[in-house]
N, C-alpha and C positions, 0 to 999 in steps of 0.2 A: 351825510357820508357814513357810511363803515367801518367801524374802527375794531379789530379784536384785542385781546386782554387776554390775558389766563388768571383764570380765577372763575368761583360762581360771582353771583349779583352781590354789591356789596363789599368786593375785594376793593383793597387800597388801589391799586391800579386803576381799578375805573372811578373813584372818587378823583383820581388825577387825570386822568384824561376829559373825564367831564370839566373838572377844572380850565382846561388848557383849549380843549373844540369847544365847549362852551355848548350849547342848543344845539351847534351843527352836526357835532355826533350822535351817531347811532350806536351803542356797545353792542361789539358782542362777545359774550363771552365762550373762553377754548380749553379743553380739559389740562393743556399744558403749553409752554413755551415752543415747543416744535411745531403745535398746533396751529398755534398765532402766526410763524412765520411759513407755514404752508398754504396759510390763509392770504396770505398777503402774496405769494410766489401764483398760487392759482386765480387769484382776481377773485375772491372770494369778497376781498374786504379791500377796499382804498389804503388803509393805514396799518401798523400794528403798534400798538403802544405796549413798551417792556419795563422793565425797571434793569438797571444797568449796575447801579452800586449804593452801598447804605453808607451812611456816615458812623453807625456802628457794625455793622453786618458784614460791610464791605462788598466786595466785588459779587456780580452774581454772574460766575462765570459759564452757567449755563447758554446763556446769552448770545454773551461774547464768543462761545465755541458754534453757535447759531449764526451770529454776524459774518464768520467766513467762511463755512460751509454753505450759506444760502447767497443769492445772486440777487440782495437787496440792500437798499443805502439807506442809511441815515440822515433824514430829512430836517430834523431839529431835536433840540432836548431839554426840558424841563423837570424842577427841582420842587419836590411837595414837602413841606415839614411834616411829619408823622404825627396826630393826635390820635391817642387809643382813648377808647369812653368804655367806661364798665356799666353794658347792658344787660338788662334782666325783662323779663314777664311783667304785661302790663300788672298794674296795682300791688309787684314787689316793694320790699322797704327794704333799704340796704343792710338792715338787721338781720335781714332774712338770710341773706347768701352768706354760705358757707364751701362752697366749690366752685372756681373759675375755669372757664376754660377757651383756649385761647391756639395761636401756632407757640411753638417753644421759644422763640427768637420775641414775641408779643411780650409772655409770661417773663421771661428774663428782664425786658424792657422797664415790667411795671415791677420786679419783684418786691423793691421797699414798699409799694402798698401793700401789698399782698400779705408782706411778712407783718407791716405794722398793723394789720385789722383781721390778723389772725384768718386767712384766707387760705384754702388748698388750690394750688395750682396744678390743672388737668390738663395733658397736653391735646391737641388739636392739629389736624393736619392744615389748617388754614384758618385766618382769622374770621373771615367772613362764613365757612363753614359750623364755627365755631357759633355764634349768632343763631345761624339757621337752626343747631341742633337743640339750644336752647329755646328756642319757638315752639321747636315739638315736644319739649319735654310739660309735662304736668306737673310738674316740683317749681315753686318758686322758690327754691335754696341755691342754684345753678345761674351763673352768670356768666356772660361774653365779653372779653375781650375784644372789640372790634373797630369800624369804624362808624362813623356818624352815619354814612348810609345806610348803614345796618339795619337801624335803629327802625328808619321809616320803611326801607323794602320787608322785614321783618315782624317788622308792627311789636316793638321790644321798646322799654321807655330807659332810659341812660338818670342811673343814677350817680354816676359822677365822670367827671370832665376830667382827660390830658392827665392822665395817673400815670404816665410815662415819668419814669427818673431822670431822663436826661431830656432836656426841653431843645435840644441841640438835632434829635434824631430826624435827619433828613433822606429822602432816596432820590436821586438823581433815576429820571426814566428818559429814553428812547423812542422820537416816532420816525417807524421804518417804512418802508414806501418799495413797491417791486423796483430795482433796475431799468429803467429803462433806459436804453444807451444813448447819449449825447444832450439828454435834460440836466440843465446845471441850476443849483437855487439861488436863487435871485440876489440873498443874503449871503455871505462866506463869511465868518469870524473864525470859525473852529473847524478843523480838518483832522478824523479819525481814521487810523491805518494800524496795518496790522505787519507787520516786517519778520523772516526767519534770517538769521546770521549763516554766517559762514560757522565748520566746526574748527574754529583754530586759535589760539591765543591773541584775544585784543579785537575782536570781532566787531563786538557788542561797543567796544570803547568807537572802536572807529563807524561804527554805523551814528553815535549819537553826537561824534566830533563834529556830523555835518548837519544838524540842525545848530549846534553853537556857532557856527561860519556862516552861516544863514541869519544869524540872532533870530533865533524861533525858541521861544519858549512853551514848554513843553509839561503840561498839566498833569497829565496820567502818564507813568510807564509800570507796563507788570509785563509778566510772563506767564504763560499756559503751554502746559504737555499738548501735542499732537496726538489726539485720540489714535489714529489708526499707525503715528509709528512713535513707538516707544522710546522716551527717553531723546526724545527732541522737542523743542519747544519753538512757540512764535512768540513773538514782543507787542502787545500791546502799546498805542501811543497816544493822544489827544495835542493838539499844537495849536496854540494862540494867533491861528492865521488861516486864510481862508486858502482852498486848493489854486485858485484865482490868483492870486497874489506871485509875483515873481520868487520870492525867497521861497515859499513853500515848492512852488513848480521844479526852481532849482535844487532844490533838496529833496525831493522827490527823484529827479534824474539822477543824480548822484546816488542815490540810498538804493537806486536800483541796479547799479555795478555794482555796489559792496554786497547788497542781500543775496539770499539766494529765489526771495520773492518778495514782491509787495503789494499789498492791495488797499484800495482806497475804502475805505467803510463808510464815508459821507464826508462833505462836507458843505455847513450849515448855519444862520445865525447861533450866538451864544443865550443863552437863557434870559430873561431881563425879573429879577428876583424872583421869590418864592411862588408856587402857588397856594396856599396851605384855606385848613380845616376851616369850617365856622368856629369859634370859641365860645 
């Protein structure tokens, strides 16, 4: 099957989706996150795999402003630990490098290495970009920030392992799937939706009174501006129950008098642990 990604070869993304489809995937990779989900509204690609939020980075609300503008569901979601490797040029010795280069959110991740082995940190507009440029460069003083795949689509040798400071940095990713109306997945654990309030005092309180009357607990809430009207926002939500389930359904009908919309963004099994790196 076909899966798209944003990212080139080598992006964290598709080190987690191959994780996750395992052999059955086919990657491909999209110059951006519109791209991925256009790919998937045209039948270009069976799936899209995104990343949804970092456990340091937080929300990638590019996304999420994707999830309700586009007419596709969320089929399931899986949680990758983050291992960054500091790749270099075959026959490098880690003597050698004197400038890294990485995305800026990478380079912040590892910066106690960086600072303790006396390292310049270069920024990079992606991590796996980051990889490739050092492949072409002819200096082995230059090294990558990347991920393990890097190393082998790159042909780069990893001279040291999970230089990340925080050994906790996880991203929660998205597989999204076109719409098609009246297919329900088999699994329901988790029901993602998107809700705008009324503009009046106690709104927000009373839209979330009825998932506590439901006994729904309720994992993510945020809020994002409405691109095209200013100064209004939707609520973000994730709820520990399936769309299937009586209490969600009913909380759903309910939440739809008080909203002034609501839409269903999937509803899915929950993740069963990590997928994470080789070590």
């Amino acid at each position: 099957m076909r899966v798209a990604f944003q990212g080139i070869r080598g992006a964290y993304s598709e080190v987690a989706l191959k994780r996750y489809f395992k052999s059955e995937a086919q990657p491909v990779s999209c110059a951006s996150f519109e791209e991925v989900f256009n790919a998937v509204m045209e039948a270009k690609v069976e799936f899209g795999f995104v990343p949804a939020e970092n456990t340091i980075a937080g929300t990638v609300v590019e996304n999420y402003d994707l999830l309700l503008s586009h007419d596709v569901v969320v089929q399931a979601e899986a949680y990758m630990a983050i291992a960054h490797m500091l790749l270099a040029k075959k026959g490098a010795l880690f003597g050698d490098i004197s400038s890294v280069l990485s995305h800026p959110h990478a380079l912040n991740q590892c910066k106690a290495f960086l600072r303790q082995h006396g390292l310049k940190a270069v920024p990079a507009y992606d991590t796996a970009g980051a990889a490739k440029e050092v492949a072409k460069r002819s200096s082995k003083r230059w090294a990558a920030i990347s991920s393990i795949l890097c190393a082998e689509i790159y042909g780069l040798d990893i001279l040291k392992k999970n230089i990340q400071s925080t050994q906790t940095n996880t991203t929660r990713f998205l597989v999204i799937a076109k719409n098609q109306k009246g297919e329900i997945s088999a699994f329901q654990e988790k029901t993602s939706l998107a809700f705008k309030t009324q503009h009046r005092p106690g709104a927000l309180v009373d839209c979330l009174k009825i998932f506590q009357e439901h006994q729904l607990n309720l994992t993510k809430l945020e809020s994002r501006p409405i691109p095209d009207n200013p100064w209004e926002y939707v609520f973000y939500a994730d709820v520990e129950a399936g769309e299937d389930s009586s209490a969600v359904a009913g909380a759903i009908q309910e939440l739809s008098s008080q909203a002034l919309f609501v839409k269903i963004l999937g509803s899915y099994s929950k993740a069963m642990g990590d997928i994470r790196h080789e070590k």
